[in-house]
MDAnalysis code that builds the backbone (N, CA, C; Angstrom):
import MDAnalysis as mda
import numpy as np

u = mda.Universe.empty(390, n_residues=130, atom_resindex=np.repeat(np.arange(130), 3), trajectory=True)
u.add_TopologyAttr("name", ["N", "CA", "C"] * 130)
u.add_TopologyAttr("resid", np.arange(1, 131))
u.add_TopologyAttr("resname", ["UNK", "UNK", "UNK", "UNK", "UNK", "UNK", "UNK", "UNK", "UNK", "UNK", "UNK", "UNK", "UNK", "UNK", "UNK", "UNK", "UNK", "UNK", "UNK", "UNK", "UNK", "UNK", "UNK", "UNK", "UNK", "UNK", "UNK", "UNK", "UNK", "UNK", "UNK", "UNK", "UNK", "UNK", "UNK", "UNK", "UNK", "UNK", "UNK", "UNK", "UNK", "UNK", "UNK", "UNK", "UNK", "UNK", "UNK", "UNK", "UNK", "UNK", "UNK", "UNK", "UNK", "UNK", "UNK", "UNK", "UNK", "UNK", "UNK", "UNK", "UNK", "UNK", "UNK", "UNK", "UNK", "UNK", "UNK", "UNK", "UNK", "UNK", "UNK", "UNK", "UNK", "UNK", "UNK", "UNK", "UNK", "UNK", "UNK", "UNK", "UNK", "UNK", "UNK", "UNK", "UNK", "UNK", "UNK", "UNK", "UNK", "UNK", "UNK", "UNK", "UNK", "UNK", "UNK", "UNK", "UNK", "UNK", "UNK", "UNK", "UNK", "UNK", "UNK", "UNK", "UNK", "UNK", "UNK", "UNK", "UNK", "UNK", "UNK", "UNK", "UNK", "UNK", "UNK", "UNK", "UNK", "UNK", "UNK", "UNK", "UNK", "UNK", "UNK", "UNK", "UNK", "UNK", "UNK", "UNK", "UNK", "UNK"])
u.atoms.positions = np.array([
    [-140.938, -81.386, -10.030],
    [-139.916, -81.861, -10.935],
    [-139.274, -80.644, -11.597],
    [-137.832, -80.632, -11.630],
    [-137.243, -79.336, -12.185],
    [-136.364, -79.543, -13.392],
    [-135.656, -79.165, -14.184],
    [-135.422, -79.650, -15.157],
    [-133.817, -79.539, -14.618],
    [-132.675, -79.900, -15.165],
    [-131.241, -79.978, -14.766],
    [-130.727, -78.586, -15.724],
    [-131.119, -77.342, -14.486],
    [-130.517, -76.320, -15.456],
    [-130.304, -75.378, -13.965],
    [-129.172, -74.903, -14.094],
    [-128.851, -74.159, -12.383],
    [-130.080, -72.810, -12.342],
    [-130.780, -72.231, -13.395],
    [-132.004, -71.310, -13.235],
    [-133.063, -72.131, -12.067],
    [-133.000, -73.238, -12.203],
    [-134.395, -74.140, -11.680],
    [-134.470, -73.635, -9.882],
    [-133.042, -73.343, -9.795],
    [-133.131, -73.415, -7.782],
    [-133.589, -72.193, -7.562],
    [-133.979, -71.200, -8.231],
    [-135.047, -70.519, -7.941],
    [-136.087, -70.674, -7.803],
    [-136.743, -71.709, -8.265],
    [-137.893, -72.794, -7.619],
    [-137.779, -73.352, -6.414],
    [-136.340, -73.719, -6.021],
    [-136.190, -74.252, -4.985],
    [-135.775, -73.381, -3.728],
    [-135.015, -72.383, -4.240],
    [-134.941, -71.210, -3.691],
    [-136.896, -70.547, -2.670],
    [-137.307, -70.194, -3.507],
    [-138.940, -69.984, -3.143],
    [-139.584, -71.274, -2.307],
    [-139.764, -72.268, -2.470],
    [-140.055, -73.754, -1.674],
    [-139.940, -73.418, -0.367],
    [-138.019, -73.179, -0.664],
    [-137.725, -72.988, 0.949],
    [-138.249, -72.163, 1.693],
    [-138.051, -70.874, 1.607],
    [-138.690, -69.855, 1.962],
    [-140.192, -70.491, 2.419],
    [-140.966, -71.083, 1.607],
    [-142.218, -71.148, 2.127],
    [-142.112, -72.087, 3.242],
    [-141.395, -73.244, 3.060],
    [-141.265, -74.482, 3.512],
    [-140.345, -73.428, 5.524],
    [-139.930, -73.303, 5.498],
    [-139.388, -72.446, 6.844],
    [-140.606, -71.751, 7.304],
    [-140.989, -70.540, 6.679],
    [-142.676, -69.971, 6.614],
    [-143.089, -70.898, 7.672],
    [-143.903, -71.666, 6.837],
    [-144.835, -72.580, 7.429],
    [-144.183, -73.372, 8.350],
    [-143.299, -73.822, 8.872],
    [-142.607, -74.482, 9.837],
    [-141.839, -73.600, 10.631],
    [-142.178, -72.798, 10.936],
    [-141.580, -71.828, 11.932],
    [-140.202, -71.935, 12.370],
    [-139.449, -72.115, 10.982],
    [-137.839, -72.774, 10.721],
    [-137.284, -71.226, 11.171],
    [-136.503, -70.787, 11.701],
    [-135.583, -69.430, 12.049],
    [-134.807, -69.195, 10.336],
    [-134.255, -67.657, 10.764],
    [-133.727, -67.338, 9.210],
    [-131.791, -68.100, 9.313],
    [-131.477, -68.698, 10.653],
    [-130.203, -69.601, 10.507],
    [-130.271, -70.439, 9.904],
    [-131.437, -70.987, 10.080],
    [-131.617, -72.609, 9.402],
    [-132.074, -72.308, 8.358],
    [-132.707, -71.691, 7.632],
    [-133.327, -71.239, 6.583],
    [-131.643, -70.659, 5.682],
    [-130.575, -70.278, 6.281],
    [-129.833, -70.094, 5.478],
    [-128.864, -70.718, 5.284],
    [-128.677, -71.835, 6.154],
    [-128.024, -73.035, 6.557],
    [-129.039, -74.247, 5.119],
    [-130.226, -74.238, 5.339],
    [-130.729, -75.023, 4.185],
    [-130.477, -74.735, 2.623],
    [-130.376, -73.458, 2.889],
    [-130.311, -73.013, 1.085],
    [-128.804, -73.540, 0.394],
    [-128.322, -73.451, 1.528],
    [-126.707, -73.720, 1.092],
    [-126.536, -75.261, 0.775],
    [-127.101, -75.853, 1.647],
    [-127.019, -77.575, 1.323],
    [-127.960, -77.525, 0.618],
    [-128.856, -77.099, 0.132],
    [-130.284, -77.911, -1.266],
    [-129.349, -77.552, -2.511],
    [-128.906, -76.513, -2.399],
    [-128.100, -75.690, -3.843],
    [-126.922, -76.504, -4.181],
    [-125.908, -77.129, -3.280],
    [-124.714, -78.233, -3.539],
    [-125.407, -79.419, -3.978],
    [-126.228, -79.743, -3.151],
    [-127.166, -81.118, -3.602],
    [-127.731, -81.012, -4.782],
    [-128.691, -79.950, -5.231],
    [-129.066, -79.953, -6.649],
    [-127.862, -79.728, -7.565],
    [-127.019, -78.583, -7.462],
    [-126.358, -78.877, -8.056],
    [-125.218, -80.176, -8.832],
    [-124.919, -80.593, -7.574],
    [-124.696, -82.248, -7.735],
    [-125.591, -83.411, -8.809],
    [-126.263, -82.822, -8.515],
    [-127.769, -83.761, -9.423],
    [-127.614, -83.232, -10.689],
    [-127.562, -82.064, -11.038],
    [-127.153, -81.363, -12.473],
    [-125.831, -81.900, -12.890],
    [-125.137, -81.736, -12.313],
    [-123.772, -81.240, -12.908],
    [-122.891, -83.494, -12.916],
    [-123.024, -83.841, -11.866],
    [-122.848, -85.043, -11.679],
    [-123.765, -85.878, -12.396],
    [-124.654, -86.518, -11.556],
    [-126.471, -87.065, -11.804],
    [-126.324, -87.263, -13.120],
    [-127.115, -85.951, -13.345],
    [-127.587, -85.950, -15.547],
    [-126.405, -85.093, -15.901],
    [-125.616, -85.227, -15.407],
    [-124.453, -84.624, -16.313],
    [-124.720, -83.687, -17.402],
    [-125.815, -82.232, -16.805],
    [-126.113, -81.069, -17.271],
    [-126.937, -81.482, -18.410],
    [-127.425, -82.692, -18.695],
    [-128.462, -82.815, -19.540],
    [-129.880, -82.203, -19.833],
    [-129.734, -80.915, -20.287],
    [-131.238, -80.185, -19.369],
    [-132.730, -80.305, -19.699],
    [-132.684, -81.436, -20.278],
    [-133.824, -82.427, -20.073],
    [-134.317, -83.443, -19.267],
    [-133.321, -83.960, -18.536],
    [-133.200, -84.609, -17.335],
    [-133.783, -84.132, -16.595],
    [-135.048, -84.537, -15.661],
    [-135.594, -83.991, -14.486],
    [-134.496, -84.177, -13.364],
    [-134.622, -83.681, -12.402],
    [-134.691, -83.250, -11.074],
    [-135.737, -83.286, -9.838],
    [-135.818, -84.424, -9.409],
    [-137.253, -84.301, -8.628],
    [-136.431, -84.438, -6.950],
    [-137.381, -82.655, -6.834],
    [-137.010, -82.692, -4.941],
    [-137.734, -82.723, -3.937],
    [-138.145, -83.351, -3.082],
    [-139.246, -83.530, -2.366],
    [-138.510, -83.229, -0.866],
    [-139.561, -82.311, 0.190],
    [-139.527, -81.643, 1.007],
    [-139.872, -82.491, 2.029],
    [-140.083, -82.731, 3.222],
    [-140.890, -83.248, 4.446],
    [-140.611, -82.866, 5.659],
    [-141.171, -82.129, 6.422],
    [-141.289, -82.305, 7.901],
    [-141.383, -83.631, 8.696],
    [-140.440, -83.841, 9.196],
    [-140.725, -85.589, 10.098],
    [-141.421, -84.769, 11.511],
    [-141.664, -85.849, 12.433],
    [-142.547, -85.869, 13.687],
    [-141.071, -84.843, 14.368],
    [-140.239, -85.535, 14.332],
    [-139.292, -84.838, 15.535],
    [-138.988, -83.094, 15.198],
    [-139.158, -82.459, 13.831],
    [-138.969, -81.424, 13.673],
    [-138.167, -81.039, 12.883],
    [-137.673, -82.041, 12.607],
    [-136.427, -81.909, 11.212],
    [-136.910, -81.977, 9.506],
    [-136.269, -81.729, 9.010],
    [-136.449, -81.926, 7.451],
    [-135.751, -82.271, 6.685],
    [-136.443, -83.147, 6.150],
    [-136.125, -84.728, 5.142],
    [-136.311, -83.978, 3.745],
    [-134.844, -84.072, 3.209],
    [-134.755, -83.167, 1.523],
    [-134.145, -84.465, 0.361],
    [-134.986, -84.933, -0.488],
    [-134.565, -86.082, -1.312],
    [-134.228, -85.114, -2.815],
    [-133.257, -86.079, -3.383],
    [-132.897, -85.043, -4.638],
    [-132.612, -86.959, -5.502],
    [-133.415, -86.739, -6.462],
    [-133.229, -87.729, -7.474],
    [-133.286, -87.162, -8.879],
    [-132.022, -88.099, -9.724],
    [-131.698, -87.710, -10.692],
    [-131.574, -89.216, -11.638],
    [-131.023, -88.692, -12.750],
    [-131.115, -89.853, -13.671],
    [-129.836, -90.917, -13.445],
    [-128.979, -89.837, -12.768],
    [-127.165, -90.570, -12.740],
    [-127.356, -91.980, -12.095],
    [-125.763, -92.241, -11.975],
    [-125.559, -93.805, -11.623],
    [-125.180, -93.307, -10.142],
    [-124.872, -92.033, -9.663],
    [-124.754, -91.964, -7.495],
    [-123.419, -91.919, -7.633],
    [-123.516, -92.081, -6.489],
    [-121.825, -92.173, -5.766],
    [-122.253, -92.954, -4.584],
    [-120.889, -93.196, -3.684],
    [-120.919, -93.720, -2.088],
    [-120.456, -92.225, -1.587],
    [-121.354, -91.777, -0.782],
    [-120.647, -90.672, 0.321],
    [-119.180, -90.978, 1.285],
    [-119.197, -92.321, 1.305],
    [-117.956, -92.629, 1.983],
    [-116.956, -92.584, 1.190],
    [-116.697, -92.838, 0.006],
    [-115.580, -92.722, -0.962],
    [-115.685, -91.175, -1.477],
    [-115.950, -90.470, -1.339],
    [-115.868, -89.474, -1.568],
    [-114.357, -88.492, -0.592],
    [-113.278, -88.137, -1.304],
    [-112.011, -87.614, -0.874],
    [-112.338, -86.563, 0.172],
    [-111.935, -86.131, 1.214],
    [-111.977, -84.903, 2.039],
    [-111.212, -83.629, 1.476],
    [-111.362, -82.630, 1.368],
    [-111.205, -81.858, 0.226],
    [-110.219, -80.497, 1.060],
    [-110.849, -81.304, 2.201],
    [-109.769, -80.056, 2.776],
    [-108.305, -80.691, 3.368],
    [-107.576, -82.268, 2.873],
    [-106.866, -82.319, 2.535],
    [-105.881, -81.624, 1.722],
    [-104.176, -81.752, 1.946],
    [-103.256, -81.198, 1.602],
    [-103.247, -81.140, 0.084],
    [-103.693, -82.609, -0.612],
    [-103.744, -82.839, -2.296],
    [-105.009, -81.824, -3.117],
    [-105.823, -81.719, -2.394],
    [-107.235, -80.838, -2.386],
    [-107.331, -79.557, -2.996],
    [-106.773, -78.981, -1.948],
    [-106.482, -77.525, -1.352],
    [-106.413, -76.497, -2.645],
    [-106.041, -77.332, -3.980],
    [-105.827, -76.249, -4.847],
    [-107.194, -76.563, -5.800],
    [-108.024, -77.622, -5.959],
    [-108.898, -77.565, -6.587],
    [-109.929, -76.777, -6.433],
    [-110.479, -76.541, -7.942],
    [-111.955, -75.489, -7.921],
    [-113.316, -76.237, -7.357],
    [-113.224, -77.601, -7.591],
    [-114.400, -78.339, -7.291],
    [-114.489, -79.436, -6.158],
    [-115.213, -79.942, -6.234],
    [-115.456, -81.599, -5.471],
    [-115.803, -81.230, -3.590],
    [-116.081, -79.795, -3.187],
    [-116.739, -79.588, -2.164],
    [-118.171, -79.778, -1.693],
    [-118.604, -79.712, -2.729],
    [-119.935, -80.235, -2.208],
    [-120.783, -80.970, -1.251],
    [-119.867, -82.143, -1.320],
    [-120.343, -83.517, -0.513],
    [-120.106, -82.700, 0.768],
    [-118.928, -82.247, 0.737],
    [-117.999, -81.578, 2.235],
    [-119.274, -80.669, 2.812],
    [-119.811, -80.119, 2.205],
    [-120.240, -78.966, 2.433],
    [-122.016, -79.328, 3.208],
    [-122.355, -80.309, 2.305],
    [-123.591, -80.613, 2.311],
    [-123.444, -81.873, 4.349],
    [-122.356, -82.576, 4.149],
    [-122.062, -83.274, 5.725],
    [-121.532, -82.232, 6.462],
    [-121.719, -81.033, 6.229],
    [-121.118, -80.148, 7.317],
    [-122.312, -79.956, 8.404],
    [-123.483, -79.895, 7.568],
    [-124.555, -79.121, 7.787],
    [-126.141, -80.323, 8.103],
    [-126.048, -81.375, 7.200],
    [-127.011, -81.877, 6.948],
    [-126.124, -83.473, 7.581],
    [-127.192, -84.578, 7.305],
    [-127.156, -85.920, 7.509],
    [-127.369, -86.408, 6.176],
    [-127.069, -87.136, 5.993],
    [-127.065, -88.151, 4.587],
    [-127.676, -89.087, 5.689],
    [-129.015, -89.510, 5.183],
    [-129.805, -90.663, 5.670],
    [-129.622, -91.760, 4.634],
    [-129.346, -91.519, 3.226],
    [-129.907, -92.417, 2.182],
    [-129.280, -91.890, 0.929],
    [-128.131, -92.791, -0.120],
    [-127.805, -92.871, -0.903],
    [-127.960, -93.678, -1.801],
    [-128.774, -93.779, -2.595],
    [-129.747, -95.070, -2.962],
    [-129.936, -95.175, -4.764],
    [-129.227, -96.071, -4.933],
    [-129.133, -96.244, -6.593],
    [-130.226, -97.538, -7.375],
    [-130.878, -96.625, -8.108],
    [-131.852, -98.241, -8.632],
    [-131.623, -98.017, -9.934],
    [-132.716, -99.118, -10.662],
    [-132.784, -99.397, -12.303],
    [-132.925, -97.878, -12.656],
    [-133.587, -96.693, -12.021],
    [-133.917, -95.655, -13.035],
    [-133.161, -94.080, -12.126],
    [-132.290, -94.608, -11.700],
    [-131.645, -93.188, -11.150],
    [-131.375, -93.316, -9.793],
    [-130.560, -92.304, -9.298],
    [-129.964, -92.036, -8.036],
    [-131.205, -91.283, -6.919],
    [-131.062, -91.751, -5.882],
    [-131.666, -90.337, -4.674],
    [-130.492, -90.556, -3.300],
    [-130.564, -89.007, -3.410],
    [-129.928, -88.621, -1.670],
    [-130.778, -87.979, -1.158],
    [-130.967, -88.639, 0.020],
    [-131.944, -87.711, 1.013],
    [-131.205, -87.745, 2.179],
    [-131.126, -86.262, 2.922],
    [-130.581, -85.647, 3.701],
    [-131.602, -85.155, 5.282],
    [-131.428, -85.142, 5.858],
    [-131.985, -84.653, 7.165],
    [-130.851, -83.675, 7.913],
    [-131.899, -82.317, 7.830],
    [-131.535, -80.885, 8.459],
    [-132.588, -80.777, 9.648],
    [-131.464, -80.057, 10.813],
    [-132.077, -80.612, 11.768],
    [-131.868, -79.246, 11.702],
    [-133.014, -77.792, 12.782],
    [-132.961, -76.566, 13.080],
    [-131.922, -76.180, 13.793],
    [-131.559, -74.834, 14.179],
    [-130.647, -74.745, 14.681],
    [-130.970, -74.101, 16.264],
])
């Protein structure tokens, strides 16, 4: 559990690292992951608990059977739909500072699960090696 403060992904930062380590993940995918956990948490901060930095952050890791890895990020927020979410590299877009994330995180990863209940949001994503 991490608290909603952008210092925390240095926790998550280290995870990975181990989490590749031990799964004999290559340093592509290993740098391909850091980039989608960091939009995703960040998302959870900045969206989610809306920088509340008491708000946990809970991220949970998994290796599935086929070789991929299952990354869940739950927060306190009310979610979004990944499908309503604008394409950013649209013409109206193009000049904004923000709202890449989502873009960034389906570039790379799978959205398996966008899932809103009584006590908070989770997205869990599946990164497949490269």
């Amino acid at each position: 559990m991490l608290k909603s403060q952008d210092a925390e992904y240095e926790a998550l930062h280290r995870e990975i690292a181990d989490i590749c380590h031990a799964s004999g993940f290559g340093e592509d995918f290993r740098t391909i992951l850091e980039l989608t956990v960091k939009e995703a948490f960040v998302n959870a901060i900045v969206h989610g608990n809306r920088r509340q930095a008491a708000l946990p952050v809970v991220v949970t890791f998994f290796v599935d059977a086929s070789g991929g890895l299952r990354v869940s990020f739950r927060d306190c927020g009310n979610g979004f739909n990944p499908e309503d979410m604008p394409d950013p590299t649209e013409a109206d877009f193009l000049q904004r500072t923000s709202g890449r994330g989502v873009h960034i995180i389906r570039r790379y990863a799978e959205i398996i699960e966008a899932r809103r209940d009584a006590d908070g949001f989770t997205l869990t994503l599946r990164c497949s090696p490269c």
